[in-house]
N, C-alpha and C positions, 0 to 999 in steps of 0.2 A: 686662101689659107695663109693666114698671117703669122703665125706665132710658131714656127720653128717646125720642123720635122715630125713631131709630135701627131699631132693634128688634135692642138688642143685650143679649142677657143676661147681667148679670154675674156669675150663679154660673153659666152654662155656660162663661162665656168663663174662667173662672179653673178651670173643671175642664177644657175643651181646653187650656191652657195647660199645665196640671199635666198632663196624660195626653202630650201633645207633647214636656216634659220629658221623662218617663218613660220613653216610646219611643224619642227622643231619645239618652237615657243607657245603655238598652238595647241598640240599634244602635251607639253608641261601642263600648260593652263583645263583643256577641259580633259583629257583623258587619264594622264599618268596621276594627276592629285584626286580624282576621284576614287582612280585604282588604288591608287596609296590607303588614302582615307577606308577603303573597302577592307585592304589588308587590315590594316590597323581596327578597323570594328571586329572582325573573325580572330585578330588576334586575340584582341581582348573577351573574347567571346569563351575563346580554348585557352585563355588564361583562369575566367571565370568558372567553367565546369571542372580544369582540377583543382582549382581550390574547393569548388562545392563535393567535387568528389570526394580528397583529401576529410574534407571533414562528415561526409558521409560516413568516411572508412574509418574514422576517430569514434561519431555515434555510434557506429556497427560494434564495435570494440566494445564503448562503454554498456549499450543494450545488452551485451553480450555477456560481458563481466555483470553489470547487473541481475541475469537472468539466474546465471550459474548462484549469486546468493542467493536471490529468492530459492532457489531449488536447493540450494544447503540450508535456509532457513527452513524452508518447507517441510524439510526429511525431520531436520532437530524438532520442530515444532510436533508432525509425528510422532516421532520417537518419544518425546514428552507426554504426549496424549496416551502415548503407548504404555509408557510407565504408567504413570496416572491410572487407567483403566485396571492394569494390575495389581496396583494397590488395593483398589477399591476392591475388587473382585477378592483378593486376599483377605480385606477385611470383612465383606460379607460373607468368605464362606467361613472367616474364623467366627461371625453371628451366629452362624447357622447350626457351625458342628457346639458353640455354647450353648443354644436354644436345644437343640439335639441332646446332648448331656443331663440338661434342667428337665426335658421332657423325661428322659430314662431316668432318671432319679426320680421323679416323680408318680413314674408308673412301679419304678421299686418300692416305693413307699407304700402306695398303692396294696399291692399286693403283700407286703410285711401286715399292714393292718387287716387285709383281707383275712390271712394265712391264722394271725394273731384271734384276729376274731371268730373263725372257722373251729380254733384250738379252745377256745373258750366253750363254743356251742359243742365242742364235742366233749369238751371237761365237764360241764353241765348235765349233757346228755351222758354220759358214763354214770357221772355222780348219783344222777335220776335213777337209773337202771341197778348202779350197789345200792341204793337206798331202800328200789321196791322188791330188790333182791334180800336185800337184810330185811325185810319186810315179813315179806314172804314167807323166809328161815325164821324168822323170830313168832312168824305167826302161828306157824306149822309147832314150835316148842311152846310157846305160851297159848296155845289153842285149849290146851289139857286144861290150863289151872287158870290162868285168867279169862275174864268175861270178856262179852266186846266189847262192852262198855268201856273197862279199865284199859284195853288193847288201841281205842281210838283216841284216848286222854295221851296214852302213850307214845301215838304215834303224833298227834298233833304236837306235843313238847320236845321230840326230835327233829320235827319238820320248824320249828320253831329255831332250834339251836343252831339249825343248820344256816 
């Protein structure tokens, strides 16, 4: 044992040295830069999905905002439809109760001319009835002294006047 109290040898300690290198430079070369290179792909990997998430959650947003118009269009567009139908409906039944008025009017009419001509045939029929009633009367006083002869001449020129 050469090297002092220690018990430390300098030619093994300079071939661990050298062999530590060695390994050392070994490990740089095939292990720790493939390990690197490995980190470095998974980083970029977990770089890559919060950016695609990031803009997921921007889509989500904008789908999102987009939905809620469509759904406020939607309702307006309704609501418009809604009027609309109400109108129409307003104006068909203000047709209706027109058409409704024109028909009662017209079955008023109707019946004036009905009533009208009912009033006629019973002013006729009345008139018929004083006639063969003054007929009658007349016949019963002029029975005495006029013939029928002259009673028929006479009736005929009344029936004439009339």
């Amino acid at each position: 044992m050469e090297g002092g109290g220690l018990g430390i040898d300098p030619k093994i300690l300079i071939g661990n040295v050298i062999s530590f290198t060695v390994l050392l430079l070994i490990l740089k070369r095939y292990a720790y830069r493939p390990f690197l290179t490995v980190l470095e792909k998974r980083r970029r990997k977990i770089a890559e999905g919060v950016t695609k998430a990031e803009e997921a959650e921007k889509s989500l947003v904008k789908i999102r905002a987009l939905g809620e118009e469509m759904r406020a269009a939607g309702e307006k567009k309704a609501k418009e439809l809604a009027a609309q139908a109400e109108m129409k409906a307003k104006d068909r039944a203000g047709a209706i109760l027109a058409q409704a008025e024109s028909e009662k009017q017209k079955i008023i009419d109707a019946a004036r001319m009905a009533m009208e001509k009912e009033g006629m045939r019973e002013k006729e029929r009345l008139s018929q009835e004083a006639l063969d009633l003054a007929l009658a009367v007349s016949e019963k006083f002029l029975a005495q002294k006029i013939t029928k002869e002259q009673d028929k001449k006479l009736i005929e020129q009344l029936a004439a006047k009339l």
